[in-house]
LOLO-514191 format. One line per 2 residues: number of its first residue (from 1); for each residue y, x, z of C-alpha. Coordinates in steps of 0.1 Angstrom, whole numbers, plus 2048, in hexadecimal, padded with zeros to 3 digits. Each point is the difference from the previous one (the first is absolute). Layout:
NUM) Y:X:Z; ...
// end
This chain:
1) 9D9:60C:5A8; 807:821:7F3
3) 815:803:7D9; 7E9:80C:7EB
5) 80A:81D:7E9; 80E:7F1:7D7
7) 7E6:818:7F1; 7E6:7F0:813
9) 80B:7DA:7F3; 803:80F:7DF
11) 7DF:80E:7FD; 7F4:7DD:80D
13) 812:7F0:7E7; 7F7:817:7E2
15) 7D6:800:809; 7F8:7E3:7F3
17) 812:7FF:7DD; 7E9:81F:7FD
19) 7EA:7F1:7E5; 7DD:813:80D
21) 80D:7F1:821; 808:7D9:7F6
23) 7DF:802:7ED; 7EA:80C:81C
25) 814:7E6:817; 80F:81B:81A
27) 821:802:814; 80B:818:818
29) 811:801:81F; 80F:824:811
31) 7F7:7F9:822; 812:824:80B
33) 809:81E:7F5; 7DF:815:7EA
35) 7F1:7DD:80B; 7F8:7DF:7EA
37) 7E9:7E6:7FB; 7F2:7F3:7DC
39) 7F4:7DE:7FD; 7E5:7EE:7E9
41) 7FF:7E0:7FD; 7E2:7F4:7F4
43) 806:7FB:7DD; 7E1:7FF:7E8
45) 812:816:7E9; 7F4:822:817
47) 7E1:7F5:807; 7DA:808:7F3
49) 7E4:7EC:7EC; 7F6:7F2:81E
51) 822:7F6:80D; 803:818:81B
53) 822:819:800; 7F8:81E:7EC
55) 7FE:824:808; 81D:809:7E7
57) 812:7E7:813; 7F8:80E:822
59) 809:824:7F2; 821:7F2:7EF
61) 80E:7EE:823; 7F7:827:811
63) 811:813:7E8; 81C:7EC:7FF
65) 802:7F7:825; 802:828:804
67) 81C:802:7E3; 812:7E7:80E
69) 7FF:80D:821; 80A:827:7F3
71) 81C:7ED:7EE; 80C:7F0:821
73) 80D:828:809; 80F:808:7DD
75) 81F:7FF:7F2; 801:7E6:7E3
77) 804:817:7E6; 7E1:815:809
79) 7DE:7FA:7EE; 7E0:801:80F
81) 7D9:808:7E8; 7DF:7F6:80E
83) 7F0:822:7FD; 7DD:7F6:815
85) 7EF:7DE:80F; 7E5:800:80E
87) 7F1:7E3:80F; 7E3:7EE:817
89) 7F2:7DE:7F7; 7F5:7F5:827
91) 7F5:7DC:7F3; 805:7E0:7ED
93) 81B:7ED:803; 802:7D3:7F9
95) 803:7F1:7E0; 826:7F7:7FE
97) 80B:811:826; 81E:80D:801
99) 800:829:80F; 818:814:80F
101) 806:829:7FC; 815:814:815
103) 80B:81E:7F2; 80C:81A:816
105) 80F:824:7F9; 7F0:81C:80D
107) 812:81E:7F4; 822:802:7E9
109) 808:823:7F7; 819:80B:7E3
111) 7E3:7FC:7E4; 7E2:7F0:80D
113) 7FD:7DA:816; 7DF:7F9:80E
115) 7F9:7DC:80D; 7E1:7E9:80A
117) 7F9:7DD:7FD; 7EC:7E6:811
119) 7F6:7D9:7F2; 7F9:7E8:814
121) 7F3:7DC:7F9; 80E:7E4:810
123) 7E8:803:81E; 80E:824:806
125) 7E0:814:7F1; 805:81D:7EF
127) 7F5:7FD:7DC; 80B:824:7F3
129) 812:81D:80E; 810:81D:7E8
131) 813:81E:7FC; 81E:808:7E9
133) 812:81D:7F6; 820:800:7EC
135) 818:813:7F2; 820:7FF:808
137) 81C:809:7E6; 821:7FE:816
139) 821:7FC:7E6; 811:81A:80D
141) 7E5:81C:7FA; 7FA:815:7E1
143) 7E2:7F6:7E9
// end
């Protein structure tokens, strides 16, 4: 077993006292470098009328698995912005199933991050895929 990086365990350890993440019931794990995984599990709090996880929750564990993943290659005083998601609903998902997205980066240049995201149910299904670019505000640069 490899050490893992301290930014990584910190970001691990910071996720889920996140309150939009403790609500929606979502940790992360950085699986590798522009790389990490966000999972649901199955709490009623993120789902819809009829029980089933919700498509805000399924565009919430995208942006953020991309965020996180972005955040994986950044220096912990940088900042990243969601400047675009965009996102495909594949199918349905079971009432109180957990999911898994994997966020992985795509691009990191000096301003802009672009990422994509895949969720899979716990029979490995992909429920959505999406797309997410962010801005990236490094410390050191000039506003």
């Amino acid at each position: 077993m490899t050490d893992r990086p301290a930014r990584w365990l910190d970001l691990e350890q910071r996720y889920p006292r996140s309150p939009i993440h403790a609500s929606l019931g979502l940790t992360l794990e950085v699986v590798a470098p522009g790389e990490a995984l966000i999972h649901y599990d199955g709490s009623p709090g993120a789902a819809n009328t009829i029980g089933h996880p919700s498509g805000a929750l399924l565009a919430a564990m995208v942006d953020s698995a991309v965020m996180q993943a972005v955040l994986t290659r950044l220096e912990p005083e940088d900042h990243t912005t969601t400047l675009e998601l965009k996102i495909n609903y594949l199918r349905g998902s079971a009432p109180g199933g957990a999911l898994v997205g994997r966020g992985t980066l795509e691009h990191l240049g000096r301003t802009t991050a672009v990422g994509i995201a895949r969720i899979v149910d716990a029979t490995d299904k992909v429920v959505a895929i999406g797309t997410v670019t962010a801005s990236v505000r490094r410390s050191g640069a000039t506003p």
